[in-house]
N, C-alpha and C positions, 0 to 999 in steps of 0.2 A: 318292727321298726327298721326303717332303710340303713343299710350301714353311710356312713357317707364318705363319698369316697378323697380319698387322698390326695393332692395335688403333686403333681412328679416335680422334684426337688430342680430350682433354679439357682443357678450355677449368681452370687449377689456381682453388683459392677464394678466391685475391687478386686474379686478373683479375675473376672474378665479382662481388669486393665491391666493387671500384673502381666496374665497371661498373654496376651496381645503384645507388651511392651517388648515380654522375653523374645516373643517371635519376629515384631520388625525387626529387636536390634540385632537377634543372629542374623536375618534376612540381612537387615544392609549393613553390617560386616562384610557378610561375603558377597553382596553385589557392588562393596564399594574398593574389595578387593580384585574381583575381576574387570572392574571399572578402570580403577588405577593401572594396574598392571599392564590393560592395554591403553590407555590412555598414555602410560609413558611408554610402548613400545614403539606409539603411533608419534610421541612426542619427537622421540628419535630418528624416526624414520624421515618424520617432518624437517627436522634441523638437519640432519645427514644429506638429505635431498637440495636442502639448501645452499647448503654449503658445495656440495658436489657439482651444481647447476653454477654456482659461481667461482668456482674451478675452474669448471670446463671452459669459462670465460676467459679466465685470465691465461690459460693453458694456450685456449687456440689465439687469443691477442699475441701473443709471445710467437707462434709460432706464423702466424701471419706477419705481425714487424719482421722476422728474420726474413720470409720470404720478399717481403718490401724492401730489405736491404740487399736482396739479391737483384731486385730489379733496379734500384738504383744503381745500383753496382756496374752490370749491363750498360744503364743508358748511358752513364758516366762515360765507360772504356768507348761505347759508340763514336759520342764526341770527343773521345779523346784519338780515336783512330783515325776517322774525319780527318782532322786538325794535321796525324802526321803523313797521312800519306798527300799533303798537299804539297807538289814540291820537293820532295826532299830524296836523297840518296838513298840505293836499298839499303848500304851497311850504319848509315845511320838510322834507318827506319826499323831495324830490327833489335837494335837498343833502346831505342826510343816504347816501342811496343813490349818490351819487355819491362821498362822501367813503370809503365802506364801499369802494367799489369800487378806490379809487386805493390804500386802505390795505393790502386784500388784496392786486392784487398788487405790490403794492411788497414785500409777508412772503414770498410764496414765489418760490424759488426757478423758474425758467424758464418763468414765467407774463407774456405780455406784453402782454394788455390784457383786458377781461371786460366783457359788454353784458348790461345786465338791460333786456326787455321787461315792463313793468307789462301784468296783463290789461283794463284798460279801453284803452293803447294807447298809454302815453307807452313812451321810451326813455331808457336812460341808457348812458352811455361813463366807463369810468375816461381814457379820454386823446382829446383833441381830433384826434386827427388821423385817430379811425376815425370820424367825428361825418359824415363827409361819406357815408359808407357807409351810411348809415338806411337809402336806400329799397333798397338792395342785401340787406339784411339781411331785408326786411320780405318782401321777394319771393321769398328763398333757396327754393328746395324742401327744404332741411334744415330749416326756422324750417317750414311747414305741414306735417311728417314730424310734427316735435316735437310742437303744435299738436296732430293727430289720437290722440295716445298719450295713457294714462291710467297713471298710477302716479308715482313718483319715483323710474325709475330714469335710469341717465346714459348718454345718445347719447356714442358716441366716432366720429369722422369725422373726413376730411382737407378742409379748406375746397379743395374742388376748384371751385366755382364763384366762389371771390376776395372772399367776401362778407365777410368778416372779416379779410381780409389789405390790409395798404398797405404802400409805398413797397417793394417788394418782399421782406416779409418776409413767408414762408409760414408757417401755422399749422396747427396741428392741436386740434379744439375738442370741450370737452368742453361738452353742451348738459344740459339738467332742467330739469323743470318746479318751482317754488318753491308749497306750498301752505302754507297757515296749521298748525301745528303744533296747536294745540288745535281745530280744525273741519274741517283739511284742504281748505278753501278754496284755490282757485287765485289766487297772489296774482302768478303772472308767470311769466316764460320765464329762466333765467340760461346765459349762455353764457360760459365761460371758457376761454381762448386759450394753449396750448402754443408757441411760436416753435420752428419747426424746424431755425432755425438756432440754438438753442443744443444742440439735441439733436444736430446734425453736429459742434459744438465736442467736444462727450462722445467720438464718435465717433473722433477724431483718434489717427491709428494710423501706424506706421514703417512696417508690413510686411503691414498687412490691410484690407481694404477689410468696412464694415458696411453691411447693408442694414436695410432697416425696410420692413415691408409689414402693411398692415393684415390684417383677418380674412377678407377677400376675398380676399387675394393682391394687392392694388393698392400698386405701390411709392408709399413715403410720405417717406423721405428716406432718403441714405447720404453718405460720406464715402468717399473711393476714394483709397487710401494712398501711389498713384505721385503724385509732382510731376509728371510728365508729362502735359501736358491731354489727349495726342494717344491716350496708351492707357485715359485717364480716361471720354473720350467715345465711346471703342470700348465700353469694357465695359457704360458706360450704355446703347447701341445697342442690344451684343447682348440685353441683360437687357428692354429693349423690346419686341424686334421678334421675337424667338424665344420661342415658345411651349415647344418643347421642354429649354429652357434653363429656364424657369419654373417647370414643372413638376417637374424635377431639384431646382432649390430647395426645396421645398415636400416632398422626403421624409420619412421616418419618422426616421431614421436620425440620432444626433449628430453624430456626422461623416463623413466620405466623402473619396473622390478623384473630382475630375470634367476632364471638357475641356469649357472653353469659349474658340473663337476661336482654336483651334491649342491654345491651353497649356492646363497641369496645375495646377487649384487645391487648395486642400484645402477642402473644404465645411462645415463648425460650425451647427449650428442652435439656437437657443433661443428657449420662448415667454415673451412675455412677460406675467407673472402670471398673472389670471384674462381677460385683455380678448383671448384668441385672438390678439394681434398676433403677430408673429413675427421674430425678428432673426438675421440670414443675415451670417455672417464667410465674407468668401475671401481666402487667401495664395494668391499665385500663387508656386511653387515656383521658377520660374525668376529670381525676385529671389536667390535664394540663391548666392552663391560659389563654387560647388563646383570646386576648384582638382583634376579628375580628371587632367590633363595632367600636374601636376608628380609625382603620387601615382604616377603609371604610369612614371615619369621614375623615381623612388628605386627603385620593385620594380625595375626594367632592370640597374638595379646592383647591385642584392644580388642579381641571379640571377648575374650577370656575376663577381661573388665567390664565389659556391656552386661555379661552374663552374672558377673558377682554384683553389683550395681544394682540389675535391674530386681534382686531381693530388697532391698531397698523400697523398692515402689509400692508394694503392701501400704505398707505400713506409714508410707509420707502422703499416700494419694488417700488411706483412708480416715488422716486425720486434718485433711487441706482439700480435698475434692468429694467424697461423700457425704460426709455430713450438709456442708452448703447448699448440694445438691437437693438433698431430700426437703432443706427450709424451703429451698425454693418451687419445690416440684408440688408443696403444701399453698402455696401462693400463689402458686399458677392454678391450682384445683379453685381455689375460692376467685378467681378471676374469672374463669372458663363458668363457675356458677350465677358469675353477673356481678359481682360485689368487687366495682372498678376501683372503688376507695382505697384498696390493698396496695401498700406501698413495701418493697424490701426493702432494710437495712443496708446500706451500704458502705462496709467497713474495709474492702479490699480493693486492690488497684491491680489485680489479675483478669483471665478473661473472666471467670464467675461472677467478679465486681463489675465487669463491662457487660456480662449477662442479667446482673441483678437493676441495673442503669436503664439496659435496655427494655427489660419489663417494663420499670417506672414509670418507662418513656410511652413505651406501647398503651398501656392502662391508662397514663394522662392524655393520652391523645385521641384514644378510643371516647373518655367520658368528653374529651369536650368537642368528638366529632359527636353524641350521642346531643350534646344541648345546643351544637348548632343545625342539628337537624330539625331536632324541635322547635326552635328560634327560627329558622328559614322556612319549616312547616307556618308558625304561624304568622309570620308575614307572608306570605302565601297567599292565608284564607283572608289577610286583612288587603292584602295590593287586590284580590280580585272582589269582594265586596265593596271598594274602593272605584275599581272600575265598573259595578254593574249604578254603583249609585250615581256616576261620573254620567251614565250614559244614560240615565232614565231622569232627564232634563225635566226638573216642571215648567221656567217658560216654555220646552217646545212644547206638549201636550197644553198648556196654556194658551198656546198659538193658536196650535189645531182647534180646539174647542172653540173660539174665537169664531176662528173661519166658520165650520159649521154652523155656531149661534147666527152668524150674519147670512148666511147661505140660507138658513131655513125663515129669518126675517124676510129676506126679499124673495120668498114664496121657490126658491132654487132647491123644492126638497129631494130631488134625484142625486144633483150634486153634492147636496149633505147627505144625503144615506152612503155614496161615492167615497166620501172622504172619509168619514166614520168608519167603512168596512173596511181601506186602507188603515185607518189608524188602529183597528180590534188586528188585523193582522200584523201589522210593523210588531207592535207590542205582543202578540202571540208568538211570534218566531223570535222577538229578542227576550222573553222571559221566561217561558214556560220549559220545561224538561230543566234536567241538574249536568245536562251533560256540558263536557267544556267546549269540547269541539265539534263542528260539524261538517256535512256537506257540501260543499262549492255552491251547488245548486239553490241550497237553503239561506245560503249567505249572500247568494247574486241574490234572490226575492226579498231578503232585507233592504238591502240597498236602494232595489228599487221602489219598494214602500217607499222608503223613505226620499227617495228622491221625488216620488209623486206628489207625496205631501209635501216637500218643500216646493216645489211648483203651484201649488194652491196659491203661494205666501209669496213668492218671487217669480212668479210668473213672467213676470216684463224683463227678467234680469239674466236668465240663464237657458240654454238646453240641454241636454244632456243623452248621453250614448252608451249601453250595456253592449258589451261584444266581447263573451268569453265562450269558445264555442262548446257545445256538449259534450265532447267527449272528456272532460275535466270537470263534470256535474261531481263524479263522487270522489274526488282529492278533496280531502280532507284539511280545514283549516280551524283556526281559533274563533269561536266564534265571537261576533263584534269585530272583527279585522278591517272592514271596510267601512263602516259605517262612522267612526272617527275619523279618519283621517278624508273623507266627503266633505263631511262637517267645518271640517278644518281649511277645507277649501272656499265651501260657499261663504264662512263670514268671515275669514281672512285674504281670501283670494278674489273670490267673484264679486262680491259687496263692495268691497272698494275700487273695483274695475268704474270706467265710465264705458256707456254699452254694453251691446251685450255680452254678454260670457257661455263656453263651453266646457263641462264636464263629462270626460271620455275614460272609463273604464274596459281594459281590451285584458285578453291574454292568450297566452300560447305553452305549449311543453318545448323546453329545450333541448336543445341538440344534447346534452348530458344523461338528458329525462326525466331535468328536475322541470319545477313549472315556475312560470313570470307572471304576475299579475302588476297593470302598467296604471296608474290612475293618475291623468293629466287632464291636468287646466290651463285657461290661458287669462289667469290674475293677475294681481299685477307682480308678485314674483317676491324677489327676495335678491337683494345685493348680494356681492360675495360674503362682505364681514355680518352681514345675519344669518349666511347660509351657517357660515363656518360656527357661529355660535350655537345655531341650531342644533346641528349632527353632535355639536361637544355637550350639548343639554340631555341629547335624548341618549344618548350614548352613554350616561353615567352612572353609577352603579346601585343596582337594585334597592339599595337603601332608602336613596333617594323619596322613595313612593312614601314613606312616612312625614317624608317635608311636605308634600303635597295634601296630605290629608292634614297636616297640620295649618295653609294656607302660608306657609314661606317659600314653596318653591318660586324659584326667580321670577318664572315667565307659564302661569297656570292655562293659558291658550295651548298651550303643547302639550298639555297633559296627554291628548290624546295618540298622538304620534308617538311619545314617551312610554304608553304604555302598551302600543300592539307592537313596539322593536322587544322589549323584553319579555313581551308574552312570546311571539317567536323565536326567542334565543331560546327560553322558556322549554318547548314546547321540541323542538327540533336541533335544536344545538348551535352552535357556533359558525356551524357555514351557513345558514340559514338568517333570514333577519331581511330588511328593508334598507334602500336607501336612497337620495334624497337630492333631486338636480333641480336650480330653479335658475332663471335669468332675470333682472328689474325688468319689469314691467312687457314681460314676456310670457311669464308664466310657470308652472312647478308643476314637475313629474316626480310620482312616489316610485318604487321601483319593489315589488316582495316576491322573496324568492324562497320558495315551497318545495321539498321531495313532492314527487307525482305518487309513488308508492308507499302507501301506511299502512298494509292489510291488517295488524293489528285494530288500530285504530279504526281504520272504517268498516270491520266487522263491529265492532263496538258503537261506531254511530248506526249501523244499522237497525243494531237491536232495540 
């Protein structure tokens, strides 16, 4: 006897979910820990940045209005020197130019002393104490710069050579030459004096350090944000002595992250106005707080509760999510075996309640796509019994019959055996075989039977034209497709014509590669408001065909157009189908539009 063997032990789906549970929630503990962590370093960086770039706005705004009150300042004394040398005495022109001097800058704002050079050679000072500086000034190589230049435009320079500066207050000077306004005459040198310590007052910042560097790159003054002297005169060091630190300053770029001297600053750059100068903000990131130890300290405890917690899950998932599971995995089985009557109980409002819903759903809608399959199967077999009985007319074969009884009385028995062999074939091609579709080729010889026959009968009334060329013999159509809607012509259309009438059947493959088949008369037509009622008749929904076998469809002459649009939809689908132009008393064209390729299908009519 076989032993039988053992099945290797499966781990059930409470262990799995516990186990699962343990391991996201340690997983996103710690990926919501290194998430956070830089999430807020990046948060800081982001507000630091912003704050620093809107610094360095108001930084270099400030240090631009100064320099604007220096230029006013200038144009001011210009016209004010204009005014005295017109006329007037040297010894009073040289109080006058003194007084002009003190008054200006006394008006603007961080302007802290101004020297005019007369061109014959005096000198003048708004304040005594730069008075001792004459020969310092006379000798500057900035004063024979100015000297060699021609125009009135304005020198901006850092008195590096002290010729302008005392008691230790450095300046920054704006120079021009002063000419007569009406002759342009050289009436003297004017030099007006910036204090660069009140531009480091401007500067005065918590958390950033400003630089100021002319259009050369030659630092001109800053303010360095740590109280600390000892990192204050590092940074000024580096900023000295390191080329490749200078050059950093001096990018393209508004702001930036850089190292200088170990740490991480953040870089801001603005220039200022038109004068090329330039003003460089640094935060050094490591003034910032960032309390990462205690941050790391909370996440350790919420992982520490995820993980006590997630004991818990046992025992709540397998008395709220396994049991329900397996009712339902028992109800799915009896579904999957066909037995759609199966409904879950529905006592929860969780997802398994929206899963037990859902089933409901699926099972009710499975059995009643299951009965309208059946119900559209058997309108099916009744619309097309419908149509075979639609088209096997007893007055026509009443007709026929007719004709030949009279053909064969007046001794015309060629003519009757004629008609006869036409009528054994029209009815041999429209009855015989089970198939639905046929041919092209099979369906153009319908037609034309029947077109012959009806010529026996209206001879006097009609002609008619077949021109579909061969290479469209075996596209595949519904068969009966043309033979109604003929029909539909000669006792609708050509009947009530006065004269004669033409029936012209044509077709061609189209540029897509689908095929047209065009069947035009010239009856007497159809108004707009019949057209329009027409296409809303035949166009309505499949149901319909039971009215019609019932004898209440509205308008039973249309049966037949009625039924070869929805055998086409039928048959081909929805881009497929017929449609329908006619003018009063002009005539009516059918318009069907066929795929050229069914190989399925026309292997099937082959057979």
């Amino acid at each position: 006897m076989k032993s039988v063997k053992k099945k290797p032990h499966h781990f059930s789906i409470i262990v799995r979910i516990t186990t699962i549970t343990m391991i996201v929630a340690i997983v996103s503990v710690i990926l919501t820990a290194v998430i956070l962590v830089s999430q807020y370093s990046r948060e800081i960086m982001k507000r630091s940045r912003i704050q620093t770039e809107e610094s360095i706005r108001v930084m270099a705004d400030r240090t631009e209005s100064v320099f604007h009150s220096g230029t006013l300042c200038q144009n001011n004394l210009t016209m004010n020197l204009n005014e005295i040398y017109t006329g007037k005495t040297t010894s009073k022109t040289a109080q006058e130019i003194r007084t002009a001097l003190e008054r200006n800058v006394l008006l603007f704002d961080g302007i802290v002393s101004a020297v005019f050079i007369s061109r014959e050679g005096g000198i003048y000072f708004s304040d005594d104490e730069i008075v001792n500086k004459r020969f310092a000034i006379l000798e500057s190589g900035h004063f024979r710069e100015l000297k060699s230049t021609t125009g009135t435009q304005t020198m901006m320079y850092i008195d590096d050579e002290g010729a302008m500066s005392y008691d230790g207050v450095k300046v920054i000077v704006l120079a021009r030459r002063v000419t007569r306004i009406t002759s342009g005459k050289t009436l003297g040198y004017l030099f007006v004096n910036i204090s660069q310590n009140y531009l480091m007052k401007a500067y005065d910042s918590e958390i950033s350090d400003y630089l100021l560097f002319d259009e050369n790159g030659t630092f001109v003054t800053g303010a360095v944000a740590s109280t600390d002297s000892t990192e204050s005169a590092k940074l000024d060091r580096i900023l000295r002595s390191t080329p490749a630190v200078r050059e950093t300053l001096f990018g393209d770029a508004e702001s930036e992250s850089i190292r200088i001297g170990g740490n991480t600053y953040l870089l801001s750059r603005r220039t200022i106005g038109d004068t090329g100068w330039r003003m460089v903000g640094l935060t050094n990131t490591n003034r910032f707080n960032v309390t990462r130890a205690q941050l790391m300290l909370i996440l350790a405890a919420v992982a520490l509760v995820a993980f006590v917690l997630s004991g818990f899950s046992r025992f709540i998932t397998r008395t709220t999510v396994t049991g329900p599971i397996r009712r339902l995995r028992d109800g799915a089985m009896k579904i999957a075996a066909g037995d759609l009557s199966v409904r879950f109980p529905v006592t929860r409002n969780d997802e398994i309640g929206d899963f037990a819903r859902t089933f409901n759903y699926m099972a009710e809608q499975n059995e009643q796509l299951v009965q309208r399959i059946h119900e559209e199967s058997q309108k099916k077999r009744e619309y097309e019994l419908a149509l075979i009985q639609e088209q096997v007319k007893p007055h026509f074969l009443y007709n026929t019959l007719d004709i030949i009884i009279m053909l064969i009385e007046m001794n015309r028995t060629r003519e009757a055996i004629r008609v006869t062999r036409k009528l054994a074939d029209y009815y041999k091609n429209t009855l015989s075989g089970a198939e639905e579709v046929v041919m092209l080729s099979r369906e153009k010889q319908i037609i034309i039977d029947y077109l012959d026959l009806q010529l026996m009968r209206y001879g006097d009334k009609f002609r008619y034209e077949v021109d579909i060329p061969e290479e469209l013999d075996n596209v595949v159509i519904p068969k009966m497709t043309l033979q109604p809607l003929v029909e539909n012509a000669i006792y609708h259309g050509i009947k009530q014509r006065e004269g004669w009438g033409s029936i012209r059947i044509s077709g061609y493959r189209d540029e897509d590669g689908s095929v047209m088949l065009i069947l035009a008369d010239n009856g007497v037509g159809m108004k707009q408001e019949q057209l329009d009622a027409l296409k809303e008749q035949i166009t309505g929904r499949p149901e319909e065909i039971s009215k019609v076998k019932m004898g209440t469809y509205n308008d039973r002459k249309h049966f037949g157009v009625y039924s070869v649009y929805h055998r086409l939809k039928l048959y081909y689908g929805e881009d497929y189908g017929l449609d329908i132009e006619s003018g009063y008393q002009i005539g009516t064209r059918i318009l069907i539009h066929i795929p050229f390729g069914d190989e399925e299908r026309t292997e099937e009519t082959r057979k």
